[in-house]
PyMOL Python script that loads the backbone (N, CA, C, O; Angstrom):
from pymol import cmd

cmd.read_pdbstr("""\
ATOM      1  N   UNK A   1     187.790 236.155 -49.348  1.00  0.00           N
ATOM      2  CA  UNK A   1     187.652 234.769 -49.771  1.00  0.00           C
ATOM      3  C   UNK A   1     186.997 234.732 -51.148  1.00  0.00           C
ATOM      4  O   UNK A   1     186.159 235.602 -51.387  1.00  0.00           O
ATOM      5  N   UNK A   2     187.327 233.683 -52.224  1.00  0.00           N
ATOM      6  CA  UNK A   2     187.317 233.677 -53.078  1.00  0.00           C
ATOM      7  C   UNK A   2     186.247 232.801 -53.093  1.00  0.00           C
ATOM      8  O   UNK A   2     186.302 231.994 -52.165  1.00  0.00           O
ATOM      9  N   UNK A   3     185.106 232.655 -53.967  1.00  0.00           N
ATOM     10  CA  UNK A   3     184.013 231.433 -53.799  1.00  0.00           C
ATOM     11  C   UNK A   3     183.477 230.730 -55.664  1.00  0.00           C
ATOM     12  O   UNK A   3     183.192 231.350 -56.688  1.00  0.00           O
ATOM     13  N   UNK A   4     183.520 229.803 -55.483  1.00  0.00           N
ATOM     14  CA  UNK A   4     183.352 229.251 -56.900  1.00  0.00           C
ATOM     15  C   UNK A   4     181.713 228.967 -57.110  1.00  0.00           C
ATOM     16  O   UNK A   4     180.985 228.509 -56.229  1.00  0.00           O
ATOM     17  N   UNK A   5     181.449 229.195 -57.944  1.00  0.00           N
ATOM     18  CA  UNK A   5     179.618 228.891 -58.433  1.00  0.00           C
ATOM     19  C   UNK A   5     178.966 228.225 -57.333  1.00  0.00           C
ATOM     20  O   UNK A   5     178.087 228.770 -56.666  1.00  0.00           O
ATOM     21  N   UNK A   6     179.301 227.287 -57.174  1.00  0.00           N
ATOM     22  CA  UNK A   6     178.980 226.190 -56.334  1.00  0.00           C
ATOM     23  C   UNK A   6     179.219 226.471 -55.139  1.00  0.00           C
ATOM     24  O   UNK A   6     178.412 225.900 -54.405  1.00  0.00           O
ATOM     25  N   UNK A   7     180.116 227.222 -54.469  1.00  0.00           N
ATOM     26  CA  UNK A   7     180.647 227.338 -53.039  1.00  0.00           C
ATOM     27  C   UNK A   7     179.775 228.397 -52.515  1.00  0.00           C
ATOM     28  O   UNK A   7     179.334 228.540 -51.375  1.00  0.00           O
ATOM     29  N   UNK A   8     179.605 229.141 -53.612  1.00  0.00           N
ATOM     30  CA  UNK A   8     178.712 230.441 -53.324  1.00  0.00           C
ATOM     31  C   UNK A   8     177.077 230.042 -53.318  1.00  0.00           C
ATOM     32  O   UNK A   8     176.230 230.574 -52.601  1.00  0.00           O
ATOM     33  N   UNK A   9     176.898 229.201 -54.087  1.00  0.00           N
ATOM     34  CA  UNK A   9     175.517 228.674 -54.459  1.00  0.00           C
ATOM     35  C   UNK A   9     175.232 227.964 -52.872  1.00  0.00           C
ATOM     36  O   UNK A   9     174.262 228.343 -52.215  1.00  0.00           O
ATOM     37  N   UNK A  10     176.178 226.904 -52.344  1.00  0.00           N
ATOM     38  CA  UNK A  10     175.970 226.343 -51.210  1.00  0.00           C
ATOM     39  C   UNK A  10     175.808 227.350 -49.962  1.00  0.00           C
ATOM     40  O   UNK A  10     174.919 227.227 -49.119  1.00  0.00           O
ATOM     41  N   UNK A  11     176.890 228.469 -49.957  1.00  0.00           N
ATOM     42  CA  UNK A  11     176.944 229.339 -48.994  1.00  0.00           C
ATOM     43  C   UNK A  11     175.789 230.364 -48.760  1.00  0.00           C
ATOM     44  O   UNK A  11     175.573 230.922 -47.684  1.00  0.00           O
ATOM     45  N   UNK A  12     175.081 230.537 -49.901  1.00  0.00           N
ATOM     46  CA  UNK A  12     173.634 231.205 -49.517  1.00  0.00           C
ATOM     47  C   UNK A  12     172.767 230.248 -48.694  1.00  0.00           C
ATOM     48  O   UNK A  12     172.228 230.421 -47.601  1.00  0.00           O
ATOM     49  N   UNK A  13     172.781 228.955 -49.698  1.00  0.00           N
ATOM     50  CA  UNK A  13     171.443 228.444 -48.873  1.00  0.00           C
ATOM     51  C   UNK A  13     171.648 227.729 -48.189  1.00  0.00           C
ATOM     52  O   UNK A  13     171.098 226.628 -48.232  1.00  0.00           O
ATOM     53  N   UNK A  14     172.781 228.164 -47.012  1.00  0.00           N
ATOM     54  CA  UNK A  14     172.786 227.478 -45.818  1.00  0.00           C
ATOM     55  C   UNK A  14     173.250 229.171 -44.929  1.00  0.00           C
ATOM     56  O   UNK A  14     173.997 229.258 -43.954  1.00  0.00           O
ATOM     57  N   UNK A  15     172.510 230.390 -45.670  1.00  0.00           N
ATOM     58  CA  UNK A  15     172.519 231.478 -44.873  1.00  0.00           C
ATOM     59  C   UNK A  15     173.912 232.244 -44.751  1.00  0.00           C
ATOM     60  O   UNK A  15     173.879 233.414 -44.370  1.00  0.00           O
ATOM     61  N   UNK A  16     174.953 231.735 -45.008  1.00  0.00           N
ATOM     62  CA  UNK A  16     176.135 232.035 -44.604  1.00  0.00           C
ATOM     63  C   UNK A  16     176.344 233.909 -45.221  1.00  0.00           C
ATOM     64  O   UNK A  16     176.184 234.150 -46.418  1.00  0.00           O
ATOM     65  N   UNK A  17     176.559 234.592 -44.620  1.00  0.00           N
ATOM     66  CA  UNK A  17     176.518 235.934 -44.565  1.00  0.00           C
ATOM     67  C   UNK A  17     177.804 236.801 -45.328  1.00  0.00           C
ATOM     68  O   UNK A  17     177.856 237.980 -45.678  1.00  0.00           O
ATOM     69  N   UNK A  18     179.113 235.359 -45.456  1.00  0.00           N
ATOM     70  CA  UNK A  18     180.083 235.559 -46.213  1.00  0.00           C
ATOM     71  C   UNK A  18     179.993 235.384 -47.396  1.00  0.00           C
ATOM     72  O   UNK A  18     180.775 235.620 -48.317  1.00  0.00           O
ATOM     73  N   UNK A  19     178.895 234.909 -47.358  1.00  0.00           N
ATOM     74  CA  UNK A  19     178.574 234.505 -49.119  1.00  0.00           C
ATOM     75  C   UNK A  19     177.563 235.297 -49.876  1.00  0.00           C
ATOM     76  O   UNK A  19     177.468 235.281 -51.103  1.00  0.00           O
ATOM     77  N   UNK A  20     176.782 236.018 -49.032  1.00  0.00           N
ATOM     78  CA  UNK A  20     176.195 237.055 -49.248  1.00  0.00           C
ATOM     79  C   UNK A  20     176.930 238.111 -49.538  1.00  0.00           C
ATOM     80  O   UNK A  20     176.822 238.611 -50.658  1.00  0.00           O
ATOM     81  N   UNK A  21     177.887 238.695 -48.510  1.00  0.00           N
ATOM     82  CA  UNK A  21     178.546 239.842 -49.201  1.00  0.00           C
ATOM     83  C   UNK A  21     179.429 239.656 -50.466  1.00  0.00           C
ATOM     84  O   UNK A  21     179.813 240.544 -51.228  1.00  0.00           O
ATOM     85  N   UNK A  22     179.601 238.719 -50.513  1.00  0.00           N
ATOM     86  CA  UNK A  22     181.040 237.945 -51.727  1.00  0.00           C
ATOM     87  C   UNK A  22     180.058 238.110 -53.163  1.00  0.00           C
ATOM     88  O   UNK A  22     180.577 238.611 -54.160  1.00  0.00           O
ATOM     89  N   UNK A  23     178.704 237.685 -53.194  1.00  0.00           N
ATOM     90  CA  UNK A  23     177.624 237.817 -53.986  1.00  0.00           C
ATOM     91  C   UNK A  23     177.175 239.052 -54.718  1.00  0.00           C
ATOM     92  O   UNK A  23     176.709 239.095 -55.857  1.00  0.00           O
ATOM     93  N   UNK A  24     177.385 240.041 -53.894  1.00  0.00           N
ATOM     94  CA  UNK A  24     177.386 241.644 -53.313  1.00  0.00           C
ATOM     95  C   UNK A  24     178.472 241.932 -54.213  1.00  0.00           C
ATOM     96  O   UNK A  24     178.397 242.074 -55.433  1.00  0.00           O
ATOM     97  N   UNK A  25     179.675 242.016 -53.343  1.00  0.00           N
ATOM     98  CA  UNK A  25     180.776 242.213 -54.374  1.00  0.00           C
ATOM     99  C   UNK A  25     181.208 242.013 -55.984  1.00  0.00           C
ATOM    100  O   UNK A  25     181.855 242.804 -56.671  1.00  0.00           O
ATOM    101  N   UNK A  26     180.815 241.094 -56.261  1.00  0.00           N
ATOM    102  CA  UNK A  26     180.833 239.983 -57.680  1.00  0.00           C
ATOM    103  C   UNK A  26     180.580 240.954 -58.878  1.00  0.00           C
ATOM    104  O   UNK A  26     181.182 241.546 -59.773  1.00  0.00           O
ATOM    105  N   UNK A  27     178.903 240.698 -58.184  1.00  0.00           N
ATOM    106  CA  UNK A  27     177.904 241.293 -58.982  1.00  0.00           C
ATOM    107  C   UNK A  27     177.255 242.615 -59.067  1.00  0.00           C
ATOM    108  O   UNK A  27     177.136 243.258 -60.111  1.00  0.00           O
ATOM    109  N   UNK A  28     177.013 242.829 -58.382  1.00  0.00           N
ATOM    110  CA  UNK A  28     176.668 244.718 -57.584  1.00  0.00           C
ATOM    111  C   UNK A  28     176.988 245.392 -58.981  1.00  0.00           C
ATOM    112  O   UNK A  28     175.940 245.868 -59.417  1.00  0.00           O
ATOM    113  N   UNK A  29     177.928 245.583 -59.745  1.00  0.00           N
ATOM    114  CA  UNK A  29     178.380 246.045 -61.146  1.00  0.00           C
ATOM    115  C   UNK A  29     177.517 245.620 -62.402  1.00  0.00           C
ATOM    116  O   UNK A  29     176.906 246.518 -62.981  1.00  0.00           O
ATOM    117  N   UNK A  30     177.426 244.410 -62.837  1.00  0.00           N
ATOM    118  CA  UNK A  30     176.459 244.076 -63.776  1.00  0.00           C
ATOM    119  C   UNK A  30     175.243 243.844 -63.306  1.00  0.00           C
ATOM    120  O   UNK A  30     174.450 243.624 -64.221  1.00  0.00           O
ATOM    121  N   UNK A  31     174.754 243.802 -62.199  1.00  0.00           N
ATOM    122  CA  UNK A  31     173.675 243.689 -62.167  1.00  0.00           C
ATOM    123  C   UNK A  31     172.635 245.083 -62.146  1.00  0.00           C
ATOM    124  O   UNK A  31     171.445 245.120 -62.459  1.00  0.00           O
ATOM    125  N   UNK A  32     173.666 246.391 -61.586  1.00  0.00           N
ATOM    126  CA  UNK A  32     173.416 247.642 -61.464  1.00  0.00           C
ATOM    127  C   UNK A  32     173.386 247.948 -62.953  1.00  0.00           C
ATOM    128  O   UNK A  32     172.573 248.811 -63.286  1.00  0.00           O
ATOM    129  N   UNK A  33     173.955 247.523 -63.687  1.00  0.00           N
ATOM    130  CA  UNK A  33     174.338 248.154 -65.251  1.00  0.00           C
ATOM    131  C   UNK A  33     173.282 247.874 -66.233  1.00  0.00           C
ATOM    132  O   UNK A  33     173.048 248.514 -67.259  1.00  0.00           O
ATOM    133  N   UNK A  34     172.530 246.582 -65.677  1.00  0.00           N
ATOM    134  CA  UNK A  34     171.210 245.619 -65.912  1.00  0.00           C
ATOM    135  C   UNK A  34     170.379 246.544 -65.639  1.00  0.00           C
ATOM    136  O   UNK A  34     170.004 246.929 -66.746  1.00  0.00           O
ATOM    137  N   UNK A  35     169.822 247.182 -64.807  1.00  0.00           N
ATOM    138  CA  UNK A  35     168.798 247.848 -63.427  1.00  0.00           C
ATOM    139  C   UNK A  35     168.507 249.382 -64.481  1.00  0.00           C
ATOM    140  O   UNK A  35     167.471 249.876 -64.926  1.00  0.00           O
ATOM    141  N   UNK A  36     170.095 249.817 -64.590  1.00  0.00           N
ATOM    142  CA  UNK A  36     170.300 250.694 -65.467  1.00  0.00           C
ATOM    143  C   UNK A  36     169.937 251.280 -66.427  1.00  0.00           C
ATOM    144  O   UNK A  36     169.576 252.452 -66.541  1.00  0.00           O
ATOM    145  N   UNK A  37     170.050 250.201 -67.414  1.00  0.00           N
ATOM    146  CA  UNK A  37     169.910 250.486 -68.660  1.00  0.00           C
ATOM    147  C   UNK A  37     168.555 250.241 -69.353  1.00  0.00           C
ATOM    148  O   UNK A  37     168.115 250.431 -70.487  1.00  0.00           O
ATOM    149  N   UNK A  38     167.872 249.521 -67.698  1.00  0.00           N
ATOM    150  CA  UNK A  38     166.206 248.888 -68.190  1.00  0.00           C
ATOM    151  C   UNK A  38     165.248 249.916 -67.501  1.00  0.00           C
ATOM    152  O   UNK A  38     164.041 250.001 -67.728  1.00  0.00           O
ATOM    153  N   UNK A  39     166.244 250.986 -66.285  1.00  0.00           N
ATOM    154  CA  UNK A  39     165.038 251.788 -65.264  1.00  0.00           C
ATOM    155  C   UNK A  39     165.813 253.330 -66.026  1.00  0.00           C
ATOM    156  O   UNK A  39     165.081 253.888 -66.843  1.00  0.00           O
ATOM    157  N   UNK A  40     166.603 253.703 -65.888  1.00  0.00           N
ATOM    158  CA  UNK A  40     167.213 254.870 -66.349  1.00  0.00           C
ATOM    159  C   UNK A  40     166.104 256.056 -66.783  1.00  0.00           C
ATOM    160  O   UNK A  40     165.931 257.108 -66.168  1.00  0.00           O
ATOM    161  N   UNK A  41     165.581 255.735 -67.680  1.00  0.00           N
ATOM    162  CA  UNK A  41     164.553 256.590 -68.330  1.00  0.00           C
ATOM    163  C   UNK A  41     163.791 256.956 -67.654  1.00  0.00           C
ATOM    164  O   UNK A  41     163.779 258.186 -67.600  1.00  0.00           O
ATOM    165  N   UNK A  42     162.677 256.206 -66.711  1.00  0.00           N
ATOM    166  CA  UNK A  42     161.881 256.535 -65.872  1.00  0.00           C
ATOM    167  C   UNK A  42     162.055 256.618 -64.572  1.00  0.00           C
ATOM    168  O   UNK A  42     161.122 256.806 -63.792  1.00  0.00           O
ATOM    169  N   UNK A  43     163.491 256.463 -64.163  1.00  0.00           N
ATOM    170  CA  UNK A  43     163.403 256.442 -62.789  1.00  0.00           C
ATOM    171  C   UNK A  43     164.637 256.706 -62.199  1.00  0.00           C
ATOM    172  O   UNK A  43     165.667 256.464 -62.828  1.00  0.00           O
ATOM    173  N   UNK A  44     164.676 257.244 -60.900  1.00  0.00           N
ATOM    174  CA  UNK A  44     165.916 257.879 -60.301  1.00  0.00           C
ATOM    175  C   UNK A  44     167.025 256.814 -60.303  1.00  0.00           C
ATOM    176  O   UNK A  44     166.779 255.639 -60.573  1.00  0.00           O
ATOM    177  N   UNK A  45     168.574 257.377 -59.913  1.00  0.00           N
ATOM    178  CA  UNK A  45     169.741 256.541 -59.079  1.00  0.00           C
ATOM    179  C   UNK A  45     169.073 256.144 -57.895  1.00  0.00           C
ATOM    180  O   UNK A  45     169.319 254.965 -57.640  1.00  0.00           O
ATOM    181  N   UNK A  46     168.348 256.666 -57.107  1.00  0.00           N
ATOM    182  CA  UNK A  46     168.251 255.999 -55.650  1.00  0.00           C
ATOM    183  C   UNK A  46     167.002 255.097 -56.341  1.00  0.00           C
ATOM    184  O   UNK A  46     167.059 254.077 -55.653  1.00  0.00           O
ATOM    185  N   UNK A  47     166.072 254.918 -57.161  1.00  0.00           N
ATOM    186  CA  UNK A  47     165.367 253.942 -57.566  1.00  0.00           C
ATOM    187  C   UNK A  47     166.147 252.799 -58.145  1.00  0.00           C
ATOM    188  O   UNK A  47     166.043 251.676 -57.652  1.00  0.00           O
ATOM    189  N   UNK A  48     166.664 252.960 -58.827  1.00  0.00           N
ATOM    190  CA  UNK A  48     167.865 251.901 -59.267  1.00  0.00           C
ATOM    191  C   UNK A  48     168.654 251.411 -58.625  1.00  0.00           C
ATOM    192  O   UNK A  48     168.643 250.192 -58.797  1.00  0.00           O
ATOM    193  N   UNK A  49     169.469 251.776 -57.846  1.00  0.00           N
ATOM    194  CA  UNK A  49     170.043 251.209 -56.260  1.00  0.00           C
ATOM    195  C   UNK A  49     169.162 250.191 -55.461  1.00  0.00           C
ATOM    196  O   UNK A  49     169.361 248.977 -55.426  1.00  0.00           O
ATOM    197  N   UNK A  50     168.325 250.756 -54.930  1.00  0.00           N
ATOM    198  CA  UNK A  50     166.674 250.322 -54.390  1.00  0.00           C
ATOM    199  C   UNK A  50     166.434 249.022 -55.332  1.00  0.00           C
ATOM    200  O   UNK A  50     166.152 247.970 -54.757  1.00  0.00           O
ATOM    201  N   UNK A  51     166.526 249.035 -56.668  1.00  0.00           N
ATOM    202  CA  UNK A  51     166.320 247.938 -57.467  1.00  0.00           C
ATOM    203  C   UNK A  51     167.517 246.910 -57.257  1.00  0.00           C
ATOM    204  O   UNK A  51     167.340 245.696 -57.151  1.00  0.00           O
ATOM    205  N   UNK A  52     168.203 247.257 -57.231  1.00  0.00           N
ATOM    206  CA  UNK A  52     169.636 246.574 -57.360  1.00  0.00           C
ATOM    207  C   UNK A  52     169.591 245.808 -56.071  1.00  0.00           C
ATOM    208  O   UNK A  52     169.741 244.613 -56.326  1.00  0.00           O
ATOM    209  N   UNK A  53     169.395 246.100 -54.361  1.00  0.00           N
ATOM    210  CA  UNK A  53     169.377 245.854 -53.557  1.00  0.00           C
ATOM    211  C   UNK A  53     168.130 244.831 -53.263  1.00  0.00           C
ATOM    212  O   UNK A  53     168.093 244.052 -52.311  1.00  0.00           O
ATOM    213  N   UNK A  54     167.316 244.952 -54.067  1.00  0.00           N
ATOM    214  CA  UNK A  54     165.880 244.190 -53.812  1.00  0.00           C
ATOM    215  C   UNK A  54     166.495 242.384 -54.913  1.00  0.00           C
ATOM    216  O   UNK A  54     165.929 241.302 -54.761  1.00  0.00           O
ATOM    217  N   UNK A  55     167.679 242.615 -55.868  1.00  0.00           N
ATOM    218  CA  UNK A  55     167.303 241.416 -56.494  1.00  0.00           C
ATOM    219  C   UNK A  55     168.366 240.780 -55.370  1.00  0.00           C
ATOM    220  O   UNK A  55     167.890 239.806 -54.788  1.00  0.00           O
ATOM    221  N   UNK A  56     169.534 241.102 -55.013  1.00  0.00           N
ATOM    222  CA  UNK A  56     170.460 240.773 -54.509  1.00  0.00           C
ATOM    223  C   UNK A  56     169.504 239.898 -53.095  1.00  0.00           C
ATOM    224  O   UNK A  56     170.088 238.931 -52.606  1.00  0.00           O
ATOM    225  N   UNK A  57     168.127 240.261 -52.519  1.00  0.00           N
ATOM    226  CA  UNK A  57     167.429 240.186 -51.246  1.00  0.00           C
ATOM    227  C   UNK A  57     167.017 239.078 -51.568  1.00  0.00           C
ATOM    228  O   UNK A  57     166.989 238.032 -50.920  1.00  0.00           O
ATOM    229  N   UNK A  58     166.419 239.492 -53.425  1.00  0.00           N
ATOM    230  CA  UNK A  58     165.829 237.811 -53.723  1.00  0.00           C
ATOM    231  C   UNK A  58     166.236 236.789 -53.835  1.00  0.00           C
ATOM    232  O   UNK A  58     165.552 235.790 -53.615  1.00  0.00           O
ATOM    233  N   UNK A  59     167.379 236.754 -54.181  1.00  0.00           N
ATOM    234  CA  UNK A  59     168.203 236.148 -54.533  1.00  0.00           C
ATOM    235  C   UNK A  59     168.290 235.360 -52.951  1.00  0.00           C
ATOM    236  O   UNK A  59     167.906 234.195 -52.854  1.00  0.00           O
ATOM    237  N   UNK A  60     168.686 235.913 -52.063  1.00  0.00           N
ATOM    238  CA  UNK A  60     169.046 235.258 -51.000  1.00  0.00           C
ATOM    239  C   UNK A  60     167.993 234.442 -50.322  1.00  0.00           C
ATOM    240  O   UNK A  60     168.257 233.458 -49.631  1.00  0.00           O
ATOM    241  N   UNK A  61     166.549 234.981 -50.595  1.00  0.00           N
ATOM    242  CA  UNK A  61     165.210 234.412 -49.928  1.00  0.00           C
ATOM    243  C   UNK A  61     165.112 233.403 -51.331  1.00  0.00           C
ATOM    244  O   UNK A  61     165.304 232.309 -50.801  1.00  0.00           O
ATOM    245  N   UNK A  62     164.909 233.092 -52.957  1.00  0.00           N
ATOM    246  CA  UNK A  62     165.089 232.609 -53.606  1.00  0.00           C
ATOM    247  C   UNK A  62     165.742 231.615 -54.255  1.00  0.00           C
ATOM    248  O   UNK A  62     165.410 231.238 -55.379  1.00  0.00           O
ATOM    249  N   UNK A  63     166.893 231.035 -53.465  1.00  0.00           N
ATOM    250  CA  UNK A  63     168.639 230.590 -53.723  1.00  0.00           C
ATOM    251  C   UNK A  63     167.838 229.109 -54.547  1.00  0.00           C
ATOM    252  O   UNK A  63     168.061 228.825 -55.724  1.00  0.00           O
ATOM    253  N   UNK A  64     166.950 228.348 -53.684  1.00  0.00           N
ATOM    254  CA  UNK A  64     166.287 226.742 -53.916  1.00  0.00           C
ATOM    255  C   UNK A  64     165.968 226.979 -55.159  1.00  0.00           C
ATOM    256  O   UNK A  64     165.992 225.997 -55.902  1.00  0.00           O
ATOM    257  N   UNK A  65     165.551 228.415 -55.801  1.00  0.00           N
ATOM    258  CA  UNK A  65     164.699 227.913 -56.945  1.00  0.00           C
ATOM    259  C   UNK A  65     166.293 227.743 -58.217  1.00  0.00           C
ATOM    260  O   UNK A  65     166.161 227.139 -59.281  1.00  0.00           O
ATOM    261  N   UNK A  66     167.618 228.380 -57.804  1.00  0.00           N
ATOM    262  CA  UNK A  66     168.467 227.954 -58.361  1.00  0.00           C
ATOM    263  C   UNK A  66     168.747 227.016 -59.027  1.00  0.00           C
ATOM    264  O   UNK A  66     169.047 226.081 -58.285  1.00  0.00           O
ATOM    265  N   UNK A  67     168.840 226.650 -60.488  1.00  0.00           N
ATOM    266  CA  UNK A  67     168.893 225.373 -61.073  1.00  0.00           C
ATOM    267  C   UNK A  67     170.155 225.304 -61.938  1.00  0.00           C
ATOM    268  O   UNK A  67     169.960 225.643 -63.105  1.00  0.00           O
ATOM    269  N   UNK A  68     171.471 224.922 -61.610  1.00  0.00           N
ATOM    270  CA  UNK A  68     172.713 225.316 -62.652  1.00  0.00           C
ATOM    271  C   UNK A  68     172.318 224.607 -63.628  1.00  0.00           C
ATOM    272  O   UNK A  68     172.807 225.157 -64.615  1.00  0.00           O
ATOM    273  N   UNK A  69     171.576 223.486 -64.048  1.00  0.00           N
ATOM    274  CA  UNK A  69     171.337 223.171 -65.405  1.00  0.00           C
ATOM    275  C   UNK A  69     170.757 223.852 -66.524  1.00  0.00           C
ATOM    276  O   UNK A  69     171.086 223.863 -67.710  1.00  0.00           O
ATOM    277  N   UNK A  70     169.967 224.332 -66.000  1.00  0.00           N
ATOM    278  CA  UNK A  70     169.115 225.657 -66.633  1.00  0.00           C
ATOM    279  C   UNK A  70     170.119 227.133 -66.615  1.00  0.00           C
ATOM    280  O   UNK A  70     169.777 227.843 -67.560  1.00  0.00           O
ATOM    281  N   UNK A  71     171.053 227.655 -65.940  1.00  0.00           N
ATOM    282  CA  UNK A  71     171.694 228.960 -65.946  1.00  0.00           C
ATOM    283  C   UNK A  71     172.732 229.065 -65.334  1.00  0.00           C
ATOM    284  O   UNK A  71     173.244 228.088 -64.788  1.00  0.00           O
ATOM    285  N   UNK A  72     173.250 230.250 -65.297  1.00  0.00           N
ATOM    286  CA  UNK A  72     174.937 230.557 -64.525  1.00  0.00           C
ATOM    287  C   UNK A  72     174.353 230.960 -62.936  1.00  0.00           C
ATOM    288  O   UNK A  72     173.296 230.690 -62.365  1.00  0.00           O
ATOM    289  N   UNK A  73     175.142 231.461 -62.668  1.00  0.00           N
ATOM    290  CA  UNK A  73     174.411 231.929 -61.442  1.00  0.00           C
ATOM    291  C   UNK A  73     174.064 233.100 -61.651  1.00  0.00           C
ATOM    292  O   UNK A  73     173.002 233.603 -61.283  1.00  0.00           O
ATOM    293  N   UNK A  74     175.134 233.748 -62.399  1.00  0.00           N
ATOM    294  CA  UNK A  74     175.081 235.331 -62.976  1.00  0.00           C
ATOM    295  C   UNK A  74     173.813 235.489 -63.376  1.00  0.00           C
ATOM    296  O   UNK A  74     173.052 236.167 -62.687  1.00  0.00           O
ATOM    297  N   UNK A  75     173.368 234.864 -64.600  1.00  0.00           N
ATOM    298  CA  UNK A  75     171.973 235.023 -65.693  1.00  0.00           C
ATOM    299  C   UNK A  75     171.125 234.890 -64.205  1.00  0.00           C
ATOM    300  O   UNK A  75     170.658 235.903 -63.683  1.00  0.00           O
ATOM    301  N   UNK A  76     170.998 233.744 -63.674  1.00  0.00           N
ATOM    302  CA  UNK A  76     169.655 233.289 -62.837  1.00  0.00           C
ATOM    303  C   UNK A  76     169.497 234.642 -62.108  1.00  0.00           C
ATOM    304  O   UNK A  76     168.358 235.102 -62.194  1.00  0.00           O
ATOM    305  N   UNK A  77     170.389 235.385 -61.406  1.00  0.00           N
ATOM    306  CA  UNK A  77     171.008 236.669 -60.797  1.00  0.00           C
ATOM    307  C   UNK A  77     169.614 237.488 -61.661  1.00  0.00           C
ATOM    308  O   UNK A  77     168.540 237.777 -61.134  1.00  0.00           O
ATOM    309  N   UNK A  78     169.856 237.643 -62.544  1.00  0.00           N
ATOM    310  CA  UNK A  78     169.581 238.846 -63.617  1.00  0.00           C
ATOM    311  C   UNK A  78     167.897 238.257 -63.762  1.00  0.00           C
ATOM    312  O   UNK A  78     166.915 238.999 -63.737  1.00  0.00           O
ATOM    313  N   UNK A  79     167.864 236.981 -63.893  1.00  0.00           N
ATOM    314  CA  UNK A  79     166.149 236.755 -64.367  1.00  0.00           C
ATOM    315  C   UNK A  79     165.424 236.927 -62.852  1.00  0.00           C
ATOM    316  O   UNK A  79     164.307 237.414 -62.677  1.00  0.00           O
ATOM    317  N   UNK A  80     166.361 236.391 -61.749  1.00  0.00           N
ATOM    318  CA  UNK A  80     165.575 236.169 -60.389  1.00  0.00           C
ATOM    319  C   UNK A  80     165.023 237.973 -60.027  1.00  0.00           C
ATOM    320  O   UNK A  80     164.190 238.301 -59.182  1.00  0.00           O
ATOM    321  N   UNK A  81     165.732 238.823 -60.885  1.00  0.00           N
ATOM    322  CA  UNK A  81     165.584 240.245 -60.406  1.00  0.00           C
ATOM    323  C   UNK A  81     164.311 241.132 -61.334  1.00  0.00           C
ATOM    324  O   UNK A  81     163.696 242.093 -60.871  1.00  0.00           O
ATOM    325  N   UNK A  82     164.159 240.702 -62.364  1.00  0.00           N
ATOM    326  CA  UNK A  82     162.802 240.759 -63.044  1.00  0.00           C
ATOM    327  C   UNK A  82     161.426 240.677 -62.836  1.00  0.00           C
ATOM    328  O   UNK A  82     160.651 240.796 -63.784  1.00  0.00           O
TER     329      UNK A  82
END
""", "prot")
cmd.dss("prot")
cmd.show_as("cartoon", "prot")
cmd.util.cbc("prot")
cmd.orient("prot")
């Protein structure tokens, strides 16, 4: 299933587990490439994974503080993981 900003934005914060993995899927690539290019130097692949998996967590416990006026979902993705 295919989910639009909004469908996906709704489908977290009402828990939905399809929208979690769809979230997963999307992003998992730039957000790892993010994780990457900021932990690389000091720190392992399984630390970076570990990182990658912790914003994707926040993200899901985090979804309310979501504001599309302020960001994409992508960016918010990337700052919520900081």
């Amino acid at each position: 299933m295919e989910y639009s900003q909004l469908e996906l934005v709704r489908g977290i914060k009402n828990k939905d587990s399809g929208a979690y993995e769809y979230m997963i899927s999307k992003y998992s690539k730039p957000v790892y490439y993010l994780a990457h290019s900021i932990l690389s130097a000091s720190h392992s692949k399984e630390d970076i994974e570990e990182c990658v998996a912790d914003v994707f967590l926040d993200a899901w416990i985090k979804i309310a503080e979501f504001n599309k006026e302020q960001a994409s979902f992508q960016t918010w993705l990337h700052i919520t993981g900081i």
